[in-house]
N, C-alpha and C positions, 0 to 999 in steps of 0.2 A: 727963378729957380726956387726962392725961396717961398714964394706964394704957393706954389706946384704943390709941396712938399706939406705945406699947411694944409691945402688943401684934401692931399691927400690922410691927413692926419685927419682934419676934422670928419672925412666918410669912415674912416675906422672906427674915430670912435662913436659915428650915430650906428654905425655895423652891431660895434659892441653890446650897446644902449639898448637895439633894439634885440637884440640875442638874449642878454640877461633881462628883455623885459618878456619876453617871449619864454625862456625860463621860469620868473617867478609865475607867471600866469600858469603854467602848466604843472609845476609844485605845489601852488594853489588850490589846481580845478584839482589833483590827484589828492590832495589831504581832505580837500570836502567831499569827493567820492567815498575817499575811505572810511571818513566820518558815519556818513548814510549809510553804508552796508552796514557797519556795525549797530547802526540806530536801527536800520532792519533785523538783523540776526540776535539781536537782544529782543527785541520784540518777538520774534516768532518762536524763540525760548519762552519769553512769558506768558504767552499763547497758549505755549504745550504742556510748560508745568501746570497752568490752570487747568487745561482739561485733565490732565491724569490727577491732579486733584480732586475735582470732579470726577472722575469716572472713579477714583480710590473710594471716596463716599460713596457713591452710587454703590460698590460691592461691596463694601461694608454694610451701607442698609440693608441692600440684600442678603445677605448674609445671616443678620441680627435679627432682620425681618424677613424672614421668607415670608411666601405667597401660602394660606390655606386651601386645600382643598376643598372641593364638593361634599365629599365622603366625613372631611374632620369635620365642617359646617353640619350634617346629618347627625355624624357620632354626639356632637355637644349638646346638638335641640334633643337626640335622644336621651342624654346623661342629667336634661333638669329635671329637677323631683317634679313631680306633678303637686299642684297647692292646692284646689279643690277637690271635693270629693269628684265632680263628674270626670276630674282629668285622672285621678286615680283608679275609675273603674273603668276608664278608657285604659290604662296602660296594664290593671291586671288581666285586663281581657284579650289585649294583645299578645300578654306574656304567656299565658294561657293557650292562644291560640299558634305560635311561635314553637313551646314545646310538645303540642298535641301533632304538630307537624311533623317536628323533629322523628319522634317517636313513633309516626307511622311511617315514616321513610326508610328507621332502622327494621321495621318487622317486613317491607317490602323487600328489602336488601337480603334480611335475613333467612327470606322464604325462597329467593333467585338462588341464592348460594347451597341452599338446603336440595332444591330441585336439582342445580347443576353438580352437585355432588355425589346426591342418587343416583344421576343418569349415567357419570363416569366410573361408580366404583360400584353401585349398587348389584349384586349378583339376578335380579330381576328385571334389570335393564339389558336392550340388545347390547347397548355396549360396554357393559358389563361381562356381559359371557362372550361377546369377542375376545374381550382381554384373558379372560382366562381359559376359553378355549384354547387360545394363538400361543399362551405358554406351555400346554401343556403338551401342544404339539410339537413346539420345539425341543421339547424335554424327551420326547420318544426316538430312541433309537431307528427304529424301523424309517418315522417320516427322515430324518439327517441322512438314512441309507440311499432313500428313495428320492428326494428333491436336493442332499447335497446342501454346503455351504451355503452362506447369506440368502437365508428363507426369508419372506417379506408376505407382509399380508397386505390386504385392501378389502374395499367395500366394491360397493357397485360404481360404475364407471357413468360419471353424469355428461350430459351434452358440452359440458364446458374443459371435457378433459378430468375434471376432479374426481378422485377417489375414494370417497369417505363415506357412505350410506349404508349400511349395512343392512343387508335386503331378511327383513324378520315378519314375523306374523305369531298372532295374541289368538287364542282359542280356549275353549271350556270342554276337556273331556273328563267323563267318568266324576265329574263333580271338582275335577282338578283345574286349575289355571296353567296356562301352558303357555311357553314360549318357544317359539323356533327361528333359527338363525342361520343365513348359508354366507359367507363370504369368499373368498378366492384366496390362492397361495401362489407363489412366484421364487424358485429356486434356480440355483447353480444347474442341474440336470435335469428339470421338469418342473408342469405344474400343475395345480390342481383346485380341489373347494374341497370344503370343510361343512359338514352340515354338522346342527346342535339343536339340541331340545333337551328344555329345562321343565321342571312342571313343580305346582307350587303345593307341599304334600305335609298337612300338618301346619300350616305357618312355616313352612322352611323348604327355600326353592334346593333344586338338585338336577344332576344329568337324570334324563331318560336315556340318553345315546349322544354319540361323540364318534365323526365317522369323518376321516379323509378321503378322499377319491382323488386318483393320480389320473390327469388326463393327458397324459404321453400318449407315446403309439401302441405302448404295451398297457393297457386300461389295469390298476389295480388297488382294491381297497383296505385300506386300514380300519379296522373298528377297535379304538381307544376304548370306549364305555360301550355298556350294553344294559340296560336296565328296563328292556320294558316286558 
């Protein structure tokens, strides 16, 4: 009985023996795990603070150093003095020819603007005496009796639908310059044309005539001026 009992004692305790050695070995293999990760995770911290250290210089240089352009390369070789005489009459020649440039560009400019300014306000131009034709007819009683509210002018009607051309013709009588003008009118109650001739008497243009025509069902004319 007593052997039994021994015996059963000494498997307990190789039970134990091998429990707590099975234990340490796994407290062990867990604290050297842990060890490693952290030996990793501190390394790929140091990793990362290097690069955004690096990458913090890197925009810092860039920053302190930007990149020059093409154009500032150009501006600077233009900005050195010239030191011999031949780079000097190289560069008043360019300067020379830079504001001979300039200068004809503004009298090109100046002569578009001159011509397109004639052509809309000039009273010798057709569309000139459109405009002041189309006022004056709106200013008449007679035409607001006869075509009514929101009167509207136009030119001649192009292929494309467009409106704008005002149908004129340029003539020499009696030693005079002459212009003639017919465009269209479009009212609330009718509509009609507007014929006009200007002629150019002394240096100084004027009506010969200023004549509306109503082309409803009832035909009837207005004559605003009469001069000839």
């Amino acid at each position: 009985m007593i052997s039994l009992v021994r015996t059963d004692l000494q498997v307990l305790c190789r039970i134990g023996a091998n429990s707590l050695s099975i234990c340490g070995r796994r407290y062990v293999n867990s604290k050297l795990l842990l060890n490693s990760n952290l030996r990793l995770t501190t390394m790929v911290r140091l990793y990362s603070n290097k690069n955004e250290v690096k990458t913090t210089k890197n925009i810092t240089k860039e920053i302190a150093e930007p990149e020059r352009s093409y154009l500032e390369d150009i501006l600077d070789e233009s900005e050195e003095k010239p030191k011999t005489t031949g780079q000097k009459v190289k560069r008043a020649a360019e300067t020379s020819f830079y504001v001979s440039a300039g200068l004809a560009s503004c009298a090109v400019l100046g002569g578009l603007v001159y011509l397109l300014v004639k052509e809309l306000v000039s009273f010798s131009s057709p569309n000139g005496v459109y405009r002041d034709a189309f006022k004056r007819v709106k200013k008449d009683d007679r035409c607001f009796e006869l075509f009514g509210e929101g009167l509207r002018a136009h030119g001649e009607t192009s292929g494309r639908g467009r409106r704008r051309h005002i149908a004129n013709q340029r003539f020499e009588k009696d030693g005079q310059q002459r212009l003639r003008i017919m465009f269209h009118l479009k009212g609330d109650k009718a509509n009609g044309k507007v014929h006009a001739e200007v002629a150019n008497i002394d240096g100084k243009w004027d009506y010969r005539f200023l004549i509306v025509e109503c082309e409803d069902q009832r035909p009837h004319t207005i004559v605003l001026i009469d001069n000839r």
